[in-house]
DOMARMAR-768937 format. One line per 2 residues: number of its first residue (from 1); their letters; for each residue x, y, z of C-alpha. Coordinates in steps of 0.1 Angstrom, whole numbers. Layout:
// DOMARMAR-768937
NUM> A> X:Y:Z | ...
// end
This chain:
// DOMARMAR-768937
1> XX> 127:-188:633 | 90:-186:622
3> XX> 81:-154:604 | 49:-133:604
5> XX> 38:-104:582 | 28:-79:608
7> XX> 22:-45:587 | -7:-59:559
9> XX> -1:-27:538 | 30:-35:527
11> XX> 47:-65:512 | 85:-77:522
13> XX> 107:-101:510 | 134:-114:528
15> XX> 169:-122:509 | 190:-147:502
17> XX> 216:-141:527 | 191:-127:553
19> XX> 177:-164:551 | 187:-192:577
21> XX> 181:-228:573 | 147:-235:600
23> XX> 131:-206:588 | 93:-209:586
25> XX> 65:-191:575 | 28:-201:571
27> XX> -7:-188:563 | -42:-199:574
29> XX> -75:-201:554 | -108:-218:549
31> XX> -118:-234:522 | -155:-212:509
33> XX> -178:-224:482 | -165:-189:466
35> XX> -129:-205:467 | -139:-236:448
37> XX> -164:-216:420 | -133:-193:420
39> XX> -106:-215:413 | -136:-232:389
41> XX> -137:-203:368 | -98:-201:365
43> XX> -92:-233:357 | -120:-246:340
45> XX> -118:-274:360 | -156:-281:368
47> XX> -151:-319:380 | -187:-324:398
49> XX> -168:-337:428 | -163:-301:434
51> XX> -193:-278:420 | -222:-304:420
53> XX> -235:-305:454 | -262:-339:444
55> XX> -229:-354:428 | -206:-350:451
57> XX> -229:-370:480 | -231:-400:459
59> XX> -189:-398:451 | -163:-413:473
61> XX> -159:-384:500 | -200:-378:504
63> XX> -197:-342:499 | -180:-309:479
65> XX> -141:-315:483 | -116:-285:474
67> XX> -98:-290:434 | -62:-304:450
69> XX> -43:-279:431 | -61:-254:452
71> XX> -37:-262:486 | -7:-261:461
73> XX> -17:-222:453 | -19:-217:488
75> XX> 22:-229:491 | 29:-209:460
77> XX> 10:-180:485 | 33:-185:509
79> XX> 60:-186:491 | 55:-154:469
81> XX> 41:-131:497 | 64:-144:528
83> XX> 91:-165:523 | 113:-156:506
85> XX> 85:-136:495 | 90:-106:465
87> XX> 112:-111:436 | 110:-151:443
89> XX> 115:-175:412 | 98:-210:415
91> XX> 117:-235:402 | 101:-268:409
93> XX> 76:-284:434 | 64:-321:444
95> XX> 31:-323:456 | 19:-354:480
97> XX> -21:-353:483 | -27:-373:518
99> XX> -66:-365:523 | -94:-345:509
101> XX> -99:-310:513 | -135:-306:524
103> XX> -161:-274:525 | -154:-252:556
105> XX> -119:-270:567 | -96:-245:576
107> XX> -60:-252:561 | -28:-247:578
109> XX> -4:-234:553 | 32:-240:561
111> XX> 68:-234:546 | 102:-245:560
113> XX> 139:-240:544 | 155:-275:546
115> XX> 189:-264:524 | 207:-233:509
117> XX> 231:-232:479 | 248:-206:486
119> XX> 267:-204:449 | 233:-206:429
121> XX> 213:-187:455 | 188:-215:453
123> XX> 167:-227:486 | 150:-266:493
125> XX> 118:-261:516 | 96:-285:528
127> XX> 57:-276:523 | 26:-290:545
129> XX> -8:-283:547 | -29:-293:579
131> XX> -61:-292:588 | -79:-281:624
133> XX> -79:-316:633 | -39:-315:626
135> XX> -40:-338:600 | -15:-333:568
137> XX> -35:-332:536 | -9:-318:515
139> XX> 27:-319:517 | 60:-317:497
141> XX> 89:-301:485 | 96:-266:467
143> XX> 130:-255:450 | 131:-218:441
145> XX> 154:-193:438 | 157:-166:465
147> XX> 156:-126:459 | 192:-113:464
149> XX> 179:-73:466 | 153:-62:495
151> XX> 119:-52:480 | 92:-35:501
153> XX> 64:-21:484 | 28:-14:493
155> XX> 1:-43:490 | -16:-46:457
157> XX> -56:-40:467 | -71:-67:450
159> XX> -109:-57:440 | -136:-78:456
161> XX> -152:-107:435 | -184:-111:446
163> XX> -204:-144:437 | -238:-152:450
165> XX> -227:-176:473 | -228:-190:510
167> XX> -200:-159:526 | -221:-153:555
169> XX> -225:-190:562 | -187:-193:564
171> XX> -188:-161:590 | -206:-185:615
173> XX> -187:-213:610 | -157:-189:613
175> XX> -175:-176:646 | -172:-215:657
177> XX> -140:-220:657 | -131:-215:694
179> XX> -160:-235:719 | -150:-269:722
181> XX> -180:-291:704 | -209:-299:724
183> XX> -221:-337:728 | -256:-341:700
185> XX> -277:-365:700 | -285:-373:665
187> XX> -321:-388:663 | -329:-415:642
189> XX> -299:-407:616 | -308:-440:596
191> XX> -302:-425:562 | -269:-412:542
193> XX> -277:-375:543 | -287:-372:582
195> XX> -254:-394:585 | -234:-374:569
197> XX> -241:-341:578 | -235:-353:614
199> XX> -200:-372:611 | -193:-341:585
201> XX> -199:-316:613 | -176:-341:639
203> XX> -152:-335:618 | -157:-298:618
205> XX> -151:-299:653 | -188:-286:658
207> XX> -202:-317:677 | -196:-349:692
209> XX> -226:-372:675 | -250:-394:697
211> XX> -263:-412:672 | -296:-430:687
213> XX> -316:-451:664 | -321:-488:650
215> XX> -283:-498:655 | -287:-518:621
217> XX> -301:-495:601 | -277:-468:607
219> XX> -252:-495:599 | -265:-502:569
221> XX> -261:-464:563 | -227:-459:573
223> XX> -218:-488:550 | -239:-474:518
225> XX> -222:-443:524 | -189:-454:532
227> XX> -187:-432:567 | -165:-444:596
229> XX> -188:-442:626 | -164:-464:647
231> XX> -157:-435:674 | -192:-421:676
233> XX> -209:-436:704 | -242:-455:688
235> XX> -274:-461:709 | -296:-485:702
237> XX> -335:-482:703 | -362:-502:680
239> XX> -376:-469:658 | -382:-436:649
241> XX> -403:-427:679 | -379:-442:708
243> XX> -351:-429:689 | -369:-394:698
245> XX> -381:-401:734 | -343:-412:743
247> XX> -327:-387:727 | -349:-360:747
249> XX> -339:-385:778 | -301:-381:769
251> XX> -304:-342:772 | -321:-343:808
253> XX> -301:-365:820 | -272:-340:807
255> XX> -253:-362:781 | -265:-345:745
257> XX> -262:-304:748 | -281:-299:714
259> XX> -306:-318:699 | -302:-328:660
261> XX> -329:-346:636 | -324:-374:615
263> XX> -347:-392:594 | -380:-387:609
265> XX> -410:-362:609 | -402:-328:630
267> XX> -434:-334:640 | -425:-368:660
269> XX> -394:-353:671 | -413:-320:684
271> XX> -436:-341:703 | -408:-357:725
273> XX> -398:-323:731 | -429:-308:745
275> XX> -443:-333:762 | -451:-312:801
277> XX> -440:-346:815 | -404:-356:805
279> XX> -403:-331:775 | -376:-300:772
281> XX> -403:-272:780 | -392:-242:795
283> XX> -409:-214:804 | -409:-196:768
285> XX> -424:-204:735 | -407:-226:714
287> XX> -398:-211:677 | -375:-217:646
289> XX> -349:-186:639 | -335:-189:607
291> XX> -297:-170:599 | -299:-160:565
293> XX> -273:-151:542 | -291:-129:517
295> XX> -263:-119:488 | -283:-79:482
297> XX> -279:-75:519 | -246:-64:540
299> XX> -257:-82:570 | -273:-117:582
301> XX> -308:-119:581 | -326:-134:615
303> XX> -366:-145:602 | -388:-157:623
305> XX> -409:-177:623 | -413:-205:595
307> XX> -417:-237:612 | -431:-242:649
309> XX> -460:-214:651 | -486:-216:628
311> XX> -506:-182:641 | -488:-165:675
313> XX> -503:-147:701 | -489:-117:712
315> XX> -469:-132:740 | -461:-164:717
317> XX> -448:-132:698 | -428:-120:725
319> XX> -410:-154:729 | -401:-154:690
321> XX> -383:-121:698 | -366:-128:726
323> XX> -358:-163:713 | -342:-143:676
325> XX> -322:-118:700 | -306:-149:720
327> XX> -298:-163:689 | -282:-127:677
329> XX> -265:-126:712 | -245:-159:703
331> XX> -235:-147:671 | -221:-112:688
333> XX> -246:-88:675 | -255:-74:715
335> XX> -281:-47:700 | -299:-67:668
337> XX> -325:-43:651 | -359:-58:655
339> XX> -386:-52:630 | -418:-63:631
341> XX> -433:-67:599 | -469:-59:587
343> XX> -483:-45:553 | -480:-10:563
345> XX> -462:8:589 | -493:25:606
347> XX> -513:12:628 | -544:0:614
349> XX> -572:-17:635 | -583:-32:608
351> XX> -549:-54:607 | -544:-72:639
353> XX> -505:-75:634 | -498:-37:634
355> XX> -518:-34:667 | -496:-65:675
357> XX> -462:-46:668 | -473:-16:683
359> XX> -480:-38:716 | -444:-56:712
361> XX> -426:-21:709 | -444:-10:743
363> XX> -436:-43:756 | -397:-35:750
365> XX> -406:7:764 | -416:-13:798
367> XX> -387:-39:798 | -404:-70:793
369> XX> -388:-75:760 | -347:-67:763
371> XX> -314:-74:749 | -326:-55:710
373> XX> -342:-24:696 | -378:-28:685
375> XX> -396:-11:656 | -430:-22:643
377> XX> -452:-20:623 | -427:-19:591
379> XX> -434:-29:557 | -411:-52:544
381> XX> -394:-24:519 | -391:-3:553
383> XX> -374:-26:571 | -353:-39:552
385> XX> -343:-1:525 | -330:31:541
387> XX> -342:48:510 | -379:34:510
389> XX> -380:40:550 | -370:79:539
391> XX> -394:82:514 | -421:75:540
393> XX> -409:97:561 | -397:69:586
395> XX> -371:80:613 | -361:50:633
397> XX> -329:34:643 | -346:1:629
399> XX> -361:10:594 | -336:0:567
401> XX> -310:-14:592 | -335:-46:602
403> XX> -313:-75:616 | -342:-99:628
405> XX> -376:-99:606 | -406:-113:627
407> XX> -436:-124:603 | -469:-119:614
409> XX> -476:-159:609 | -462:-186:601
411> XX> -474:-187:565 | -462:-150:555
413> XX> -427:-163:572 | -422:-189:547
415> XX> -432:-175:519 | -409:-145:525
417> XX> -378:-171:532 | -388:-192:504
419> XX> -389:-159:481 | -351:-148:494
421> XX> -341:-188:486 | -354:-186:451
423> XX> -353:-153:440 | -327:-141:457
425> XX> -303:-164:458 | -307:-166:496
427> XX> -300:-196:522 | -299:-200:555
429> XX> -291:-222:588 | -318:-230:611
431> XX> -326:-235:648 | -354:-242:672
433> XX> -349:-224:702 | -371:-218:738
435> XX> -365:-253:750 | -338:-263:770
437> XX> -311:-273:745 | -311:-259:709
439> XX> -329:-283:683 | -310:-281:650
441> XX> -335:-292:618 | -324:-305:586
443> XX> -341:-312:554 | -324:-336:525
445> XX> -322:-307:499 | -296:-285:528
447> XX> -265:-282:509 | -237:-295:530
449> XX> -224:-258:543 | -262:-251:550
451> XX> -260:-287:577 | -225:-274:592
453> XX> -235:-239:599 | -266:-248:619
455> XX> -245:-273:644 | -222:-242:645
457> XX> -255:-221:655 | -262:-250:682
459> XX> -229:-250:692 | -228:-209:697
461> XX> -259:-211:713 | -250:-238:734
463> XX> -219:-223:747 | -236:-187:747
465> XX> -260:-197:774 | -231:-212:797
467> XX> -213:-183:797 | -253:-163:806
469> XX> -259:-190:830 | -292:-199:808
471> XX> -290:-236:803 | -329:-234:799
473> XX> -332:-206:779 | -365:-200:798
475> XX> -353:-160:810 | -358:-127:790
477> X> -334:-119:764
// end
């Protein structure tokens, strides 16, 4: 029989004689960057192929794999906590590495008992590690000898380690796990980091890459990276710009649910998009929404917006909301805190944004704004601190609880995203949204977990506005 440990406060061994040959017992867990720095630390073990990023996309894999001794910690997990559990002595394993543990897969931890000696008290179990996809990465054979007395003792709180790393990231991906991936075409992926992140996020089970570009040249990229592309479907058009104007084609004709750029100018791609004729308009503003994972604050961080609009009107502002609280929607936050930022948190006629926010927060009194709670104008401290909102006498159910931060501009969004990346240890995963799919841009400096969690975003969007009945995003929030 398989067993489970249904009461996490306390910790329970099973004995010798209470064990039957069958008996299983298993664990599940994803593989974080704070696993690998972790086990980094411990070990010492600082092999590049696991904590350098720029290394590990030139090395055989193409991206951050997990230190294999790491899945045979996990079985000694298993094995110490479940079964047999307490009071367990290991007495020797054989480990069988089949495939690479990459960033974000989510291991399947398994133990079996295969044999009992009943005179030394001694059990054979046969060890496995899956994948999602199923597939065995680790497997073997453990010998150890059983507990003969019942132990039950409370669970040892371990303290929390926290590193300044990508934990939020890893929620969404986490959040992920249970649409079924969404068809995306991949536009002009002619390069080995567009590549990659795409058949990398496959493999996630986050999408199912159309790849549409120069059939050759992403070839030629598959081979200089070593990437199997055999079961992605490949689409052939002459360059950068058809590759665009096809994979906009793909979407209305209702092949590709999201829409993902390669190696060409968001620029060229945004202008398939919005074309009124044959583009992906809807009735709403386009806008990028970034989900960042800022390490100094307890929640993710919506800003908005960085990328599409350079200096909003106030209903271009409105459709930056509602597009940030659609995004929040996806990610289960039903009630995000909206604040919209200024220099000060009076109204000042001087400063067109605070009239701005005080028009946006009437806009949400009269219901033509919905689905968050508005608050504006805010100072960044006041939006973002409880104890700076008290000392200006602030009393809002917004001020120091922001979840979404919309910038005045487009140039006091970036350089507020590009201080939390640099200062603050900050990253984020991106989305255009407004149009009729979501639009997921990369960059060639996104680390690897930065390119998965936006398809997740895509893919919880995507599957978000099914279950709304909102395919073209083009009602209110």
């Amino acid at each position: 029989m398989e067993r489970h440990q249904n009461d996490d406060r306390y910790i329970e061994n099973r004995t010798f004689d209470e064990i039957q040959v069958g008996d299983e017992a298993h664990l599940e867990k994803r593989l974080t960057l704070d696993d690998i720095k972790l086990f980094a630390i411990m070990s010492g073990d600082v092999n590049p192929s696991h904590v350098d990023d720029d290394f590990a996309r030139s090395s055989r894999f193409q991206e951050v794999i997990a230190h294999g001794m790491w899945g045979g910690a996990l079985i000694s997990t298993v094995l110490g906590t479940q079964l047999p559990g307490p009071g367990t002595l290991y007495l020797g394993q054989t480990l069988s590495f089949r495939a690479p543990v990459a960033l974000g897969d989510k291991l399947r931890v398994s133990v079996r008992v295969t044999a009992k000696d009943d005179v030394r008290s001694q059990l054979t179990l046969d060890c496995r590690c899956e994948n999602q996809r199923g597939k065995v990465v680790i497997e073997g054979e453990a010998r150890v000898l059983a507990p003969t007395e019942k132990i039950r003792r409370p669970r040892t709180v371990m303290p929390t380690v926290r590193l300044a790393e990508r934990g939020r990231l890893h929620e969404i991906l986490s959040a992920a796990d249970h649409p079924p991936a969404i068809p995306v075409a991949v536009v002009h992926p002619v390069d080995d980091v567009s590549l990659t992140g795409a058949v990398a996020a496959a493999h996630q089970g986050l999408i199912i890459p159309l790849l549409v570009g120069p059939e050759a040249k992403i070839r030629a990229a598959a081979d200089a990276a070593q990437l199997d592309i055999s079961e992605f479907e490949l689409i052939d058009v002459p360059h950068s710009h058809a590759a665009a104007e096809r994979a906009v084609a793909l979407v209305r004709e209702g092949r590709a649910e999201a829409l993902m750029k390669g190696a060409l100018h968001t620029d060229e791609l945004m202008h398939e998009v919005l074309k009124r004729d044959g583009g992906l308009r809807t009735e709403r503003s386009i806008s990028h929404v970034m989900a960042f994972d800022v390490p100094t604050y307890p929640r993710p961080l919506f800003i908005t917006d960085a990328a599409i609009n350079i200096s909003p009107s106030l209903d271009q502002k409105r459709d930056i909301i509602c597009n940030a609280i659609e995004l929040a929607h996806a990610l289960g936050n039903h009630d995000p805190k909206v604040a919209i930022l200024s220099a000060v948190e009076t109204i000042n006629p001087k400063i067109p944004s605070t009239l701005d926010a005080a028009a946006l927060c009437k806009m949400a009194d009269r219901g033509q704004i919905q689905g968050g709670t508005l608050d504006g104008p805010l100072a960044f401290d006041n939006a973002i601190s409880e104890s700076a909102a008290r000392t200006k006498g602030i009393d809002s159910p917004v001020a120091g609880r922001a979840d979404i931060l919309v910038a005045p501009d487009l140039e006091s969004a970036n350089m507020l995203m590009k201080q939390l990346t640099y200062l603050a240890d900050a990253t984020g995963a991106g989305l255009v949204l407004g149009a009729r799919v979501p639009i997921i841009l990369t960059s060639r400096a996104d680390e690897a977990i930065t390119r998965m969690a936006s398809c997740a975003l895509a893919l919880l969007v995507a599957d978000h506005q099914k279950l709304k009945g909102l395919p073209d995003s083009d009602q209110g929030a």
